[in-house]
PDB file of N, CA, C and O in Angstrom:
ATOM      1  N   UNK A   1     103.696  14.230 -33.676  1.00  0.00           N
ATOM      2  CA  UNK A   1     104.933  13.612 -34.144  1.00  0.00           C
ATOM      3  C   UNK A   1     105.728  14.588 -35.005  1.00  0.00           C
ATOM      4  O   UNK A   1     105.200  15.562 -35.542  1.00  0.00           O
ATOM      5  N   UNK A   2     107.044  14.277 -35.114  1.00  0.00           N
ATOM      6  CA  UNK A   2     107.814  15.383 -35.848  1.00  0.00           C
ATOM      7  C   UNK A   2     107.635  14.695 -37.056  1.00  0.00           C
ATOM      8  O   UNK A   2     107.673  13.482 -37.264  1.00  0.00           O
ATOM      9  N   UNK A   3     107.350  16.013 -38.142  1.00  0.00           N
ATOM     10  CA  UNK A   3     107.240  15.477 -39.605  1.00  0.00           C
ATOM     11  C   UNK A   3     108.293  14.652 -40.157  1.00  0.00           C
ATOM     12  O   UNK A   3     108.158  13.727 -40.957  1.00  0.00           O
ATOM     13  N   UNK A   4     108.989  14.942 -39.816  1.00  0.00           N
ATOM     14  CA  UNK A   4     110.595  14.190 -40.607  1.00  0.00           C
ATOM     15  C   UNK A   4     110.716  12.881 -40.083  1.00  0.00           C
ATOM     16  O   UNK A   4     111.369  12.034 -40.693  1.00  0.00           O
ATOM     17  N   UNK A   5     110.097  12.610 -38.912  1.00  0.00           N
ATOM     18  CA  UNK A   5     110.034  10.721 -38.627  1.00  0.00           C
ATOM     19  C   UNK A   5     108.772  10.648 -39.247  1.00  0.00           C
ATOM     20  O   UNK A   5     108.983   9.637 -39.917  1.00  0.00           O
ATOM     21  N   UNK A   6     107.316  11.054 -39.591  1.00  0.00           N
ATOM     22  CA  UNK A   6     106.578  10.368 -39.915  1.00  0.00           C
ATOM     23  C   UNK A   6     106.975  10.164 -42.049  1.00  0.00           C
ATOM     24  O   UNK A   6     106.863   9.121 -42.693  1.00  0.00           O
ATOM     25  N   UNK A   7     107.241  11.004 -42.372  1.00  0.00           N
ATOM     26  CA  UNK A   7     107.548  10.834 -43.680  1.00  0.00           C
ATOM     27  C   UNK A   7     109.214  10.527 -43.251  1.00  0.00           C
ATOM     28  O   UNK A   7     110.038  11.144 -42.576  1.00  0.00           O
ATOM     29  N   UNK A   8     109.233   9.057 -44.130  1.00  0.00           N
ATOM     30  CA  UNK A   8     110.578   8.532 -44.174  1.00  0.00           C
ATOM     31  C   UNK A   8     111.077   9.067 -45.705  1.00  0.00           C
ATOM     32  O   UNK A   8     111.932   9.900 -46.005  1.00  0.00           O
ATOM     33  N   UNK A   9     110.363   8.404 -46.375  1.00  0.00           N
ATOM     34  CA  UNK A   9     111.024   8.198 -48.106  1.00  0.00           C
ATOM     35  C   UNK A   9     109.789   8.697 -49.337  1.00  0.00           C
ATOM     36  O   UNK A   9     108.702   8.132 -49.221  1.00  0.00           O
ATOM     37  N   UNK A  10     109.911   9.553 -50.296  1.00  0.00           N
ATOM     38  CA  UNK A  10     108.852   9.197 -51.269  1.00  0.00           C
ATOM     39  C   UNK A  10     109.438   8.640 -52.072  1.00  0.00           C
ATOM     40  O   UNK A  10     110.652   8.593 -52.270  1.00  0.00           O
ATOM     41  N   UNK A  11     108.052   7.865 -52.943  1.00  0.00           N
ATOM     42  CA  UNK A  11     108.175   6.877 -53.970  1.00  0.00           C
ATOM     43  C   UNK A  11     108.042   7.274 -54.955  1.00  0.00           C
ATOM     44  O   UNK A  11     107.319   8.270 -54.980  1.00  0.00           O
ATOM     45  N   UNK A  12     108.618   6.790 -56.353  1.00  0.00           N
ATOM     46  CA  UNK A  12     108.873   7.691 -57.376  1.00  0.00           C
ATOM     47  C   UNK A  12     109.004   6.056 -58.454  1.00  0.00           C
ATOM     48  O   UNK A  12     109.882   5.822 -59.284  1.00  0.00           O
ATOM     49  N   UNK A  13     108.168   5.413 -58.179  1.00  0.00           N
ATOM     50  CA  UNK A  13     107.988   4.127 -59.017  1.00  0.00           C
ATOM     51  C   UNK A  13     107.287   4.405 -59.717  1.00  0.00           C
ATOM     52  O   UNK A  13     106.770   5.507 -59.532  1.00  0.00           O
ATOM     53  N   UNK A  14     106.744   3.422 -61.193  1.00  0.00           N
ATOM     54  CA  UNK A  14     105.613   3.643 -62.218  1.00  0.00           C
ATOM     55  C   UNK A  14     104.453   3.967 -61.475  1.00  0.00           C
ATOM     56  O   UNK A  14     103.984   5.038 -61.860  1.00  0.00           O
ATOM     57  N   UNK A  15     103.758   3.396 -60.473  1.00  0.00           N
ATOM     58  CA  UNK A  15     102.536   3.240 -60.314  1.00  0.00           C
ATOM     59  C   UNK A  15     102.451   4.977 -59.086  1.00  0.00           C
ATOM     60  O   UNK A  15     101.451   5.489 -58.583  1.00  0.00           O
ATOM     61  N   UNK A  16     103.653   5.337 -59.010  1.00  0.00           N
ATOM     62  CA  UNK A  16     103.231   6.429 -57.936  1.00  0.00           C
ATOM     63  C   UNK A  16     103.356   7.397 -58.749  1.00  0.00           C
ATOM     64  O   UNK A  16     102.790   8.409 -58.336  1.00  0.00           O
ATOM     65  N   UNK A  17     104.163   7.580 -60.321  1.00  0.00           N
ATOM     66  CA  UNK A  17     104.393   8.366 -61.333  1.00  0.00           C
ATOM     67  C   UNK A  17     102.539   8.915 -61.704  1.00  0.00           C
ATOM     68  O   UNK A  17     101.982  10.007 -61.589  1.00  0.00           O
ATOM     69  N   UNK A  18     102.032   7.510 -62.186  1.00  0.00           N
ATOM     70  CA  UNK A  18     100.605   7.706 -62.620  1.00  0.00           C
ATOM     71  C   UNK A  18      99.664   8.411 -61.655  1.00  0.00           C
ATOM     72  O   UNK A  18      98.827   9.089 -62.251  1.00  0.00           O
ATOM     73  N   UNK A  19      99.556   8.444 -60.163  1.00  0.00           N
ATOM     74  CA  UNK A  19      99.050   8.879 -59.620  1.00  0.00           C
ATOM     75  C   UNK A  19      99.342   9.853 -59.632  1.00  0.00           C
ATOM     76  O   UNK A  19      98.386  10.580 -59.902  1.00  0.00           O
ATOM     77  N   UNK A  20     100.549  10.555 -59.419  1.00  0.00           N
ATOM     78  CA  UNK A  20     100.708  11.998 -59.290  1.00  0.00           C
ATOM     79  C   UNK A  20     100.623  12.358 -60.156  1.00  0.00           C
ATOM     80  O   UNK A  20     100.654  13.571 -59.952  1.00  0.00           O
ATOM     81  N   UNK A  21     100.474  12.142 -61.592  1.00  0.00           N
ATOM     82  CA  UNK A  21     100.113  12.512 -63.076  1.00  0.00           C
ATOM     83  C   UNK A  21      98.655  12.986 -62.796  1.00  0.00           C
ATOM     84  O   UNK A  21      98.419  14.194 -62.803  1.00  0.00           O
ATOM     85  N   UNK A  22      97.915  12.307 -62.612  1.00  0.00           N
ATOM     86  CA  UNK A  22      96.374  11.751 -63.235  1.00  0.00           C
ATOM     87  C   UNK A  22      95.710  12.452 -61.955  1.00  0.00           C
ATOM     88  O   UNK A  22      94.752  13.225 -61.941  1.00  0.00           O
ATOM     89  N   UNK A  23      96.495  11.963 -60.862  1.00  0.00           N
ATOM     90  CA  UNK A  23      95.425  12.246 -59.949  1.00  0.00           C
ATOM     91  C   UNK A  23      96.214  13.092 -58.598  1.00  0.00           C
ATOM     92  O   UNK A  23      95.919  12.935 -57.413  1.00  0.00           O
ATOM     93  N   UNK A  24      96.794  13.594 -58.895  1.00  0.00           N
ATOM     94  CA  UNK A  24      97.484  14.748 -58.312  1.00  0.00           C
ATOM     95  C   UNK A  24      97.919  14.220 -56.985  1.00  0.00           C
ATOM     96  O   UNK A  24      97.536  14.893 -56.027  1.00  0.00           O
ATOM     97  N   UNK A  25      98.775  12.955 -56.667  1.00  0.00           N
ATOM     98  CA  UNK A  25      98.888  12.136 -55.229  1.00  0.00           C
ATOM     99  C   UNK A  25     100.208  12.141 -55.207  1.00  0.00           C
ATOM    100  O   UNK A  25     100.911  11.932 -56.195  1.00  0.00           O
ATOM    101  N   UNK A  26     100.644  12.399 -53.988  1.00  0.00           N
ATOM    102  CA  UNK A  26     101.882  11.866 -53.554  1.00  0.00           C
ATOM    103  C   UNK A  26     101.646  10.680 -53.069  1.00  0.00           C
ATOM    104  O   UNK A  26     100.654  10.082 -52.651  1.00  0.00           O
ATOM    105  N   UNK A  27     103.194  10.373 -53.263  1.00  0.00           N
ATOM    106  CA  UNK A  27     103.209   8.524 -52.530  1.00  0.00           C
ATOM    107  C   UNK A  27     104.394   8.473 -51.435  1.00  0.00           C
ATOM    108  O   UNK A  27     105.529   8.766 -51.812  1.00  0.00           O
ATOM    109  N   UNK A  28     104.167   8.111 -50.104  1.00  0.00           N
ATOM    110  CA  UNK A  28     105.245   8.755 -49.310  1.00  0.00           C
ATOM    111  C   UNK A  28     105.091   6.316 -48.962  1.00  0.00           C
ATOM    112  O   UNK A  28     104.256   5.442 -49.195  1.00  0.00           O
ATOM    113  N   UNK A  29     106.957   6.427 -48.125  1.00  0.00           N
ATOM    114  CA  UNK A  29     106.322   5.732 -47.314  1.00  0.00           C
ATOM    115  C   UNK A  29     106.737   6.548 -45.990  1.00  0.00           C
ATOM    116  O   UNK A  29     107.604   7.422 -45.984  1.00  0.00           O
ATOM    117  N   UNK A  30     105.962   6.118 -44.820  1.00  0.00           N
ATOM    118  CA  UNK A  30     105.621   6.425 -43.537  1.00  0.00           C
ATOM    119  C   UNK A  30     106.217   5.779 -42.740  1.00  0.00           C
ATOM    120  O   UNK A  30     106.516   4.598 -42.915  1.00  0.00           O
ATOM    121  N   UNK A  31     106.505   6.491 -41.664  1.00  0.00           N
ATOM    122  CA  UNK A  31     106.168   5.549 -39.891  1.00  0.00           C
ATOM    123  C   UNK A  31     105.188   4.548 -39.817  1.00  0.00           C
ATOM    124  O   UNK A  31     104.187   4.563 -40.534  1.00  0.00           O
ATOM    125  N   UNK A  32     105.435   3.639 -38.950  1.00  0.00           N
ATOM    126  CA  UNK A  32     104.472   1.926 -39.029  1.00  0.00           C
ATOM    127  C   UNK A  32     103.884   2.965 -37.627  1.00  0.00           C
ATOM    128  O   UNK A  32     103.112   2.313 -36.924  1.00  0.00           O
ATOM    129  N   UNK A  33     104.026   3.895 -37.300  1.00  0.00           N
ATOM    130  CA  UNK A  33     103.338   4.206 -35.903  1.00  0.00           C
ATOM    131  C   UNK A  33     102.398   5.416 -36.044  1.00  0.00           C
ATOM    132  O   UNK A  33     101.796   5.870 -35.071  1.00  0.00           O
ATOM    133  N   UNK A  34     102.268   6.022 -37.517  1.00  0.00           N
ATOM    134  CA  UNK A  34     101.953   7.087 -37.647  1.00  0.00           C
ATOM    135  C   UNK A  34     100.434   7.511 -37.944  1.00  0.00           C
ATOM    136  O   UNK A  34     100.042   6.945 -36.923  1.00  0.00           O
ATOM    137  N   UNK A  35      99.413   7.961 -38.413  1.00  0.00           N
ATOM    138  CA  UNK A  35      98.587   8.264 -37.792  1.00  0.00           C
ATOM    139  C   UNK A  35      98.261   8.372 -39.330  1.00  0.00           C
ATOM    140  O   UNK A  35      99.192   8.333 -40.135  1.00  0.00           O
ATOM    141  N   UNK A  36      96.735   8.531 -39.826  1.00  0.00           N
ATOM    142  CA  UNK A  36      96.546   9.289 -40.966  1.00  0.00           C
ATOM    143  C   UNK A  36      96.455  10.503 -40.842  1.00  0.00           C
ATOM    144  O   UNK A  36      96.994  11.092 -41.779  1.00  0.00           O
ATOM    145  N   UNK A  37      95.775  11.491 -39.701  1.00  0.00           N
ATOM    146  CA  UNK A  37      95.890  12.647 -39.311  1.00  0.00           C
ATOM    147  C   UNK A  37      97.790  13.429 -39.460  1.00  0.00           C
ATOM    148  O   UNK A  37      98.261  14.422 -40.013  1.00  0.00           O
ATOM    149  N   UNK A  38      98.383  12.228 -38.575  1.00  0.00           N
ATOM    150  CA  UNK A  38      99.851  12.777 -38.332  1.00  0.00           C
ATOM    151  C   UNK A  38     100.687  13.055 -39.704  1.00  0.00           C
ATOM    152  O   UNK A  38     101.757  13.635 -39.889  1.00  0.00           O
ATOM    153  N   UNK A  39      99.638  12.314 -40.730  1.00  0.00           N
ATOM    154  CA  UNK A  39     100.235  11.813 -42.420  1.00  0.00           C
ATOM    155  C   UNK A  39     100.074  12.848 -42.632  1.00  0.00           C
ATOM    156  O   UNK A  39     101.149  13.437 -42.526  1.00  0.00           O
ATOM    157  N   UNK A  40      99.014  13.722 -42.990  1.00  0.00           N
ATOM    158  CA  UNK A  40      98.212  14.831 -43.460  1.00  0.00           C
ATOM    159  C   UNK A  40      99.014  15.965 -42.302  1.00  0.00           C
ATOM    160  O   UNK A  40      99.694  16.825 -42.862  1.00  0.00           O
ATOM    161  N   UNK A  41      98.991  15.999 -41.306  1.00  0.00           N
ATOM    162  CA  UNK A  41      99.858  17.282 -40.733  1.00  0.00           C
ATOM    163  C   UNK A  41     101.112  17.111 -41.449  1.00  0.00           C
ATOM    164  O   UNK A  41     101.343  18.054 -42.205  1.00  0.00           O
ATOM    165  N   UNK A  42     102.030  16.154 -41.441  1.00  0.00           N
ATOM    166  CA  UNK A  42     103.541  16.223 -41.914  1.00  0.00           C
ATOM    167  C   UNK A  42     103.368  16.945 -43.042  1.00  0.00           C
ATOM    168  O   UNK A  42     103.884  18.062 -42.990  1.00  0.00           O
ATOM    169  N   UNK A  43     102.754  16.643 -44.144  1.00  0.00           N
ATOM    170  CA  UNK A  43     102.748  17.232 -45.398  1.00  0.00           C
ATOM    171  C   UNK A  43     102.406  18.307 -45.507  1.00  0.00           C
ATOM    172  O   UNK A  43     103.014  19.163 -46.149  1.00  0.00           O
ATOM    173  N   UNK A  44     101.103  18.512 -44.747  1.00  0.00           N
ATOM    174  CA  UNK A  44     101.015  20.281 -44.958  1.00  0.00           C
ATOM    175  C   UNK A  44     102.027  21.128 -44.096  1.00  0.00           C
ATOM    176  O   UNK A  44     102.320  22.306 -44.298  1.00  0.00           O
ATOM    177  N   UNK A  45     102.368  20.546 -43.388  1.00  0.00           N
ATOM    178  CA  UNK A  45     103.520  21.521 -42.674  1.00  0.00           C
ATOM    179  C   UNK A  45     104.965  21.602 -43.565  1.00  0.00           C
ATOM    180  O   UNK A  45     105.684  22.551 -43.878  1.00  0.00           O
ATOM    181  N   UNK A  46     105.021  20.456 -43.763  1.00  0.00           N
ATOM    182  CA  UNK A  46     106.517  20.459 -44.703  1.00  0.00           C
ATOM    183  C   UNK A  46     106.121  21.253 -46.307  1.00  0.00           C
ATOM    184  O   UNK A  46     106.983  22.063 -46.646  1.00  0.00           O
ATOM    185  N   UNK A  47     105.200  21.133 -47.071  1.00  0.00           N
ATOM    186  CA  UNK A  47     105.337  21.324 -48.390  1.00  0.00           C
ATOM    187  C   UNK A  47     104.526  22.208 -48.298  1.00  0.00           C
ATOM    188  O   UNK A  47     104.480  22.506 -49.492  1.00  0.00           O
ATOM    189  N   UNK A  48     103.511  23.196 -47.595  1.00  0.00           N
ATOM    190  CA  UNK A  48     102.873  24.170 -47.374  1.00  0.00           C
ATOM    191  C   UNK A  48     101.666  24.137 -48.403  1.00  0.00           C
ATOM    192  O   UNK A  48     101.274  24.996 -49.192  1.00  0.00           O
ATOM    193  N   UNK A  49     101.135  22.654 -48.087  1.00  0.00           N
ATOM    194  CA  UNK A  49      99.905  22.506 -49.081  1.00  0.00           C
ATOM    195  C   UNK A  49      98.510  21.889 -48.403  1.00  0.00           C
ATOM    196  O   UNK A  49      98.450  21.489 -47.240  1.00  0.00           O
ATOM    197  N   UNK A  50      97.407  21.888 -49.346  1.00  0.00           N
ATOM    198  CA  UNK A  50      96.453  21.483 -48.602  1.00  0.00           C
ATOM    199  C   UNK A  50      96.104  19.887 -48.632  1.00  0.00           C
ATOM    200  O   UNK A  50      96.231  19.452 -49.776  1.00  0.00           O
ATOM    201  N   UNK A  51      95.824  19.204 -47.981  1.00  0.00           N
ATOM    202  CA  UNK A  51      95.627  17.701 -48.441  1.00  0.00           C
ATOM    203  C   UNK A  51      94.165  17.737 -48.231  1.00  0.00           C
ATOM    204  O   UNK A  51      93.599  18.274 -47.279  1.00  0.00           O
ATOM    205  N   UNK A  52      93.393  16.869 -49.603  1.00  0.00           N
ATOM    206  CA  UNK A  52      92.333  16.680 -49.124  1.00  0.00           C
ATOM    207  C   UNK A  52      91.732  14.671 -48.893  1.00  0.00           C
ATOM    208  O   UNK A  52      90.630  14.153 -48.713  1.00  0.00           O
ATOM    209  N   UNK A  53      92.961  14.194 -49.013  1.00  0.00           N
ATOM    210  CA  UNK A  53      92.486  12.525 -48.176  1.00  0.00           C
ATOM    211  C   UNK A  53      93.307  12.015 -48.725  1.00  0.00           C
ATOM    212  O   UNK A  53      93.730  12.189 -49.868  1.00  0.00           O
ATOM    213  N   UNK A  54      93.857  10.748 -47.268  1.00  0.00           N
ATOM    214  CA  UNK A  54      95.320  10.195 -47.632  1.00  0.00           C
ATOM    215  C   UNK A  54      94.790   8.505 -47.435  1.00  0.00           C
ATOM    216  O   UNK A  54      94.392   7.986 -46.393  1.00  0.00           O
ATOM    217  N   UNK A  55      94.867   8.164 -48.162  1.00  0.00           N
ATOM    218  CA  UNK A  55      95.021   6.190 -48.508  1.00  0.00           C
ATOM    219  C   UNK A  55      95.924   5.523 -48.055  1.00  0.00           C
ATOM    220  O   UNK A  55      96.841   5.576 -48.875  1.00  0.00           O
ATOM    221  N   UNK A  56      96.304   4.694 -46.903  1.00  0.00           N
ATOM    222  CA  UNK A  56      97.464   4.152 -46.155  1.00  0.00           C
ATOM    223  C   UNK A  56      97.219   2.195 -46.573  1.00  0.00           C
ATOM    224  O   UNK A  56      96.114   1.663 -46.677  1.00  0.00           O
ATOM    225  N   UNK A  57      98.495   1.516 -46.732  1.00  0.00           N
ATOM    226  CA  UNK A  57      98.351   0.528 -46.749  1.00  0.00           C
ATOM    227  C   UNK A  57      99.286  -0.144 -46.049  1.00  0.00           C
ATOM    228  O   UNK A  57     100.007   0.683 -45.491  1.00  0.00           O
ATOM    229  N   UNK A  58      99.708  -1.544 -45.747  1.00  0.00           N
ATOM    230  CA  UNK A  58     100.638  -2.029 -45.655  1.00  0.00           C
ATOM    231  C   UNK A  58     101.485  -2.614 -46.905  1.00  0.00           C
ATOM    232  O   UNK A  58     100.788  -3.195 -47.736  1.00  0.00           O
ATOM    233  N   UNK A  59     102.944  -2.555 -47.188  1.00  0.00           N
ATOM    234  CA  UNK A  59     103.353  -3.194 -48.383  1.00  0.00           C
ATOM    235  C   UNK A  59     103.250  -4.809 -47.996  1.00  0.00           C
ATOM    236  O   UNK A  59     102.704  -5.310 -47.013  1.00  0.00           O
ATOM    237  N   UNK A  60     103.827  -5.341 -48.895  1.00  0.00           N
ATOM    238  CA  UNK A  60     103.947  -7.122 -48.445  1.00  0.00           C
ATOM    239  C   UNK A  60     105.546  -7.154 -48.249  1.00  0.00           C
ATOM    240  O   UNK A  60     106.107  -8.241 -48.112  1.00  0.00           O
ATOM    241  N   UNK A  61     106.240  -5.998 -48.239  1.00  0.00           N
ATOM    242  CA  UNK A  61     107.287  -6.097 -47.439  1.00  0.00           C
ATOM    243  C   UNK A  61     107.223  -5.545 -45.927  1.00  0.00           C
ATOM    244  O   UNK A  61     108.134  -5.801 -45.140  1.00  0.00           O
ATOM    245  N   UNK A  62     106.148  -4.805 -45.574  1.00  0.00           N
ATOM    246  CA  UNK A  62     105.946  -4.856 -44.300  1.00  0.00           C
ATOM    247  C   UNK A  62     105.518  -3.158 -43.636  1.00  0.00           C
ATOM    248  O   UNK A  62     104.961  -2.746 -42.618  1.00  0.00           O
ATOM    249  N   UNK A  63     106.162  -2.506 -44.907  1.00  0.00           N
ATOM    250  CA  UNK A  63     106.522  -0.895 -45.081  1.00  0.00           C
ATOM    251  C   UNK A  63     105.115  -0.508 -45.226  1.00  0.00           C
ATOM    252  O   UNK A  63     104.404  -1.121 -46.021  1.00  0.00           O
ATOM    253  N   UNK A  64     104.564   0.652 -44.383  1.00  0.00           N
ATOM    254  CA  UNK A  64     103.566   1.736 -44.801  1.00  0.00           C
ATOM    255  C   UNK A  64     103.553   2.826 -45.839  1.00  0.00           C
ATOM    256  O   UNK A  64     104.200   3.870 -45.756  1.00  0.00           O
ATOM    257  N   UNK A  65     102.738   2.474 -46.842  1.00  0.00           N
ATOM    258  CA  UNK A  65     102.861   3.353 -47.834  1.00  0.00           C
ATOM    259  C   UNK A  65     101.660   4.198 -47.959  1.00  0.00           C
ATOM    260  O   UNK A  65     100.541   3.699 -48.073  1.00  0.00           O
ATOM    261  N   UNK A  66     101.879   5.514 -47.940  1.00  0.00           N
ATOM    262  CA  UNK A  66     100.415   6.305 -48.145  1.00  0.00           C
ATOM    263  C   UNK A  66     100.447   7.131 -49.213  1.00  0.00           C
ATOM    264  O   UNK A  66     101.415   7.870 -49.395  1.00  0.00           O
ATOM    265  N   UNK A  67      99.521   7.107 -49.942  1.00  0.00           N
ATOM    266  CA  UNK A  67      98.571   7.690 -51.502  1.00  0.00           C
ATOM    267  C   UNK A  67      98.109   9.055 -50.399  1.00  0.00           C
ATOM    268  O   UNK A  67      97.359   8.915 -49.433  1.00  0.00           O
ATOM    269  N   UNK A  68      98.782  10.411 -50.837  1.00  0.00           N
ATOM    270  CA  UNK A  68      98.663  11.778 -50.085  1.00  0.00           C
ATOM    271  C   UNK A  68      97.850  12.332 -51.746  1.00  0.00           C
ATOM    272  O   UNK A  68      98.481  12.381 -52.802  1.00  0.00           O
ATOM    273  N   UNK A  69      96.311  12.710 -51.599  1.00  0.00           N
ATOM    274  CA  UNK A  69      95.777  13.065 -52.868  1.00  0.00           C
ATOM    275  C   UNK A  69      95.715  14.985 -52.575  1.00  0.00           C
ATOM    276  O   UNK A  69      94.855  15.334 -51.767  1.00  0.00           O
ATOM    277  N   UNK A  70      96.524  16.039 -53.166  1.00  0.00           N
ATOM    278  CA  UNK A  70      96.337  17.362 -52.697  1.00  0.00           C
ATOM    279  C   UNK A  70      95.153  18.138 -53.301  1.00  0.00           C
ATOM    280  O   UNK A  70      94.415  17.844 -54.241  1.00  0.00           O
ATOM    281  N   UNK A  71      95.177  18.975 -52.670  1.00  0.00           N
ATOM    282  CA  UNK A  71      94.163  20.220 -53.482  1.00  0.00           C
ATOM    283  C   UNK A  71      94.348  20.840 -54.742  1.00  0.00           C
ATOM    284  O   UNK A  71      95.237  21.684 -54.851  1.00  0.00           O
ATOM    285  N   UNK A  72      93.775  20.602 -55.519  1.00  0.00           N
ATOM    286  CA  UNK A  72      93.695  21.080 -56.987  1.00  0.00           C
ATOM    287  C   UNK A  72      94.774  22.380 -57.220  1.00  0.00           C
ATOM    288  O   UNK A  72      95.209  22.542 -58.360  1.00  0.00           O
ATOM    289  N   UNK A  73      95.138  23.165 -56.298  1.00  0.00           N
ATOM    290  CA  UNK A  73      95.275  24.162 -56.344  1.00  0.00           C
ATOM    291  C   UNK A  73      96.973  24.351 -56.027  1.00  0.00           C
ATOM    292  O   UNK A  73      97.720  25.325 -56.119  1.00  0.00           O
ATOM    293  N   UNK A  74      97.142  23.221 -55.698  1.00  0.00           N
ATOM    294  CA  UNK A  74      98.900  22.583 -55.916  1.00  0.00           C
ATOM    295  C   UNK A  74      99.205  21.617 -56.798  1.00  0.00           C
ATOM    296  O   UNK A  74      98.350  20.883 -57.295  1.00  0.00           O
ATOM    297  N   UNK A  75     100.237  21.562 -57.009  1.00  0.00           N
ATOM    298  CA  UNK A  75     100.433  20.152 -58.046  1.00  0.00           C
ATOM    299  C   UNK A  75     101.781  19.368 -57.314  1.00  0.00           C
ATOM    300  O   UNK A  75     102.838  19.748 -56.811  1.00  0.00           O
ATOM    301  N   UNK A  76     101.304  18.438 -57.485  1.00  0.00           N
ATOM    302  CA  UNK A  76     102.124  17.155 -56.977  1.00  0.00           C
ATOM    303  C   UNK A  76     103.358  16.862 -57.902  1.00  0.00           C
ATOM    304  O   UNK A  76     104.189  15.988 -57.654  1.00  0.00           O
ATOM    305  N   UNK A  77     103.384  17.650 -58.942  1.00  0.00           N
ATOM    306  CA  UNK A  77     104.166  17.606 -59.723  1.00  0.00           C
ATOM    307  C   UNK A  77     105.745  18.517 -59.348  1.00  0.00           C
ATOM    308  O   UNK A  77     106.938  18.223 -59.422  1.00  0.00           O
ATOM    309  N   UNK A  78     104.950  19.759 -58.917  1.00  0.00           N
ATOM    310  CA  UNK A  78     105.825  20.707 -58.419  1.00  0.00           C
ATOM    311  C   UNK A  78     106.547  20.274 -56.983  1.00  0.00           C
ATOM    312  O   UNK A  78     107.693  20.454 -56.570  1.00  0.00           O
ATOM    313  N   UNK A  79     105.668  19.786 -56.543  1.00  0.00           N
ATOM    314  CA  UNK A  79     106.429  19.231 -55.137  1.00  0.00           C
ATOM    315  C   UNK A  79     107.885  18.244 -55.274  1.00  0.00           C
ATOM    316  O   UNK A  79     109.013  18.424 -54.815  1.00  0.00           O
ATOM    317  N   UNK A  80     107.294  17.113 -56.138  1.00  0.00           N
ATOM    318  CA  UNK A  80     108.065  16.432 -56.024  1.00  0.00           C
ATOM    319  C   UNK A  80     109.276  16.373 -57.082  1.00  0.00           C
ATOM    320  O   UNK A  80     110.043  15.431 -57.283  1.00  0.00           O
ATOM    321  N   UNK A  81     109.236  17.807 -57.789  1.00  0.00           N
ATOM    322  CA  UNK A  81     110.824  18.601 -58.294  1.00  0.00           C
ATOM    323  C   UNK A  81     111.210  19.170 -57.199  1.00  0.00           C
ATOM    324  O   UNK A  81     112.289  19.734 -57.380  1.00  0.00           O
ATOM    325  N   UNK A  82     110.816  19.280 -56.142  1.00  0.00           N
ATOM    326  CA  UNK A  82     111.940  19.774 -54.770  1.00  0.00           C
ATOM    327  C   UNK A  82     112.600  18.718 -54.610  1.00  0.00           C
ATOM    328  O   UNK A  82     113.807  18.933 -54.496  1.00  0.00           O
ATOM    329  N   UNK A  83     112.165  17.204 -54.532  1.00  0.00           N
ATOM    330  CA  UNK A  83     112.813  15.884 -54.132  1.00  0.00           C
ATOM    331  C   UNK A  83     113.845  16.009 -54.809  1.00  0.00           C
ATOM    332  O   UNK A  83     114.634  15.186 -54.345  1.00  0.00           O
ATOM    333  N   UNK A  84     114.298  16.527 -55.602  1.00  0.00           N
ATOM    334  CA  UNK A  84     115.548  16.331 -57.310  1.00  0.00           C
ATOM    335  C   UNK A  84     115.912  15.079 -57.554  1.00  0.00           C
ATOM    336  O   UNK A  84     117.029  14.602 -57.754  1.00  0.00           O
ATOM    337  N   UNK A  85     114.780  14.557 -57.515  1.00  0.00           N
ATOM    338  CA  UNK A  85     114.867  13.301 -58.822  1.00  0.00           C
ATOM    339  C   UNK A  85     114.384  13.446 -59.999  1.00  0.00           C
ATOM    340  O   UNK A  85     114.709  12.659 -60.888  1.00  0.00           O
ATOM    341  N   UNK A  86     113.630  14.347 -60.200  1.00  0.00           N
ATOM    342  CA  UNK A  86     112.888  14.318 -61.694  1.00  0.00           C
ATOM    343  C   UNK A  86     113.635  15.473 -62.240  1.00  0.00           C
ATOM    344  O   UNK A  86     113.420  15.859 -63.390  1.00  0.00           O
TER     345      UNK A  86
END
């Protein structure tokens, strides 16, 4: 799948703030068709990092949201000052 349809939007709410604080995670939401594999390729191809395990849920609005946890050796912090929201 092309990265840019499987990552739609990241999330930048309290609870995705703490994760990427604490526990070094992005919070994307996704394609309803997308893969956890296809999750983990988009990201390392787009942000040139390593992922080491991604957490997918459904919201109760209907939306796929996935917890992307990286390799120590990037920070989730830095990534998501490319987004320019923070």
């Amino acid at each position: 799948m092309d990265p840019y349809k499987v990552l739609l939007y990241p999330l930048m709410g309290e609870k995705a703030t703490i994760l990427r604080e604490k526990e070094n995670k992005l919070t994307f939401i996704v394609s309803k068709d997308a893969t956890k594999k296809d999750i983990n390729d988009a990201v390392e191809s787009l942000y040139n990092v390593k992922v080491l395990n991604t957490n997918v849920m459904i919201t109760s609005k209907g939306k796929k949201k996935a917890h992307i946890r990286l390799d120590l050796k990037y920070s989730a912090e830095e990534i998501t000052s490319h987004f320019g929201v923070l």
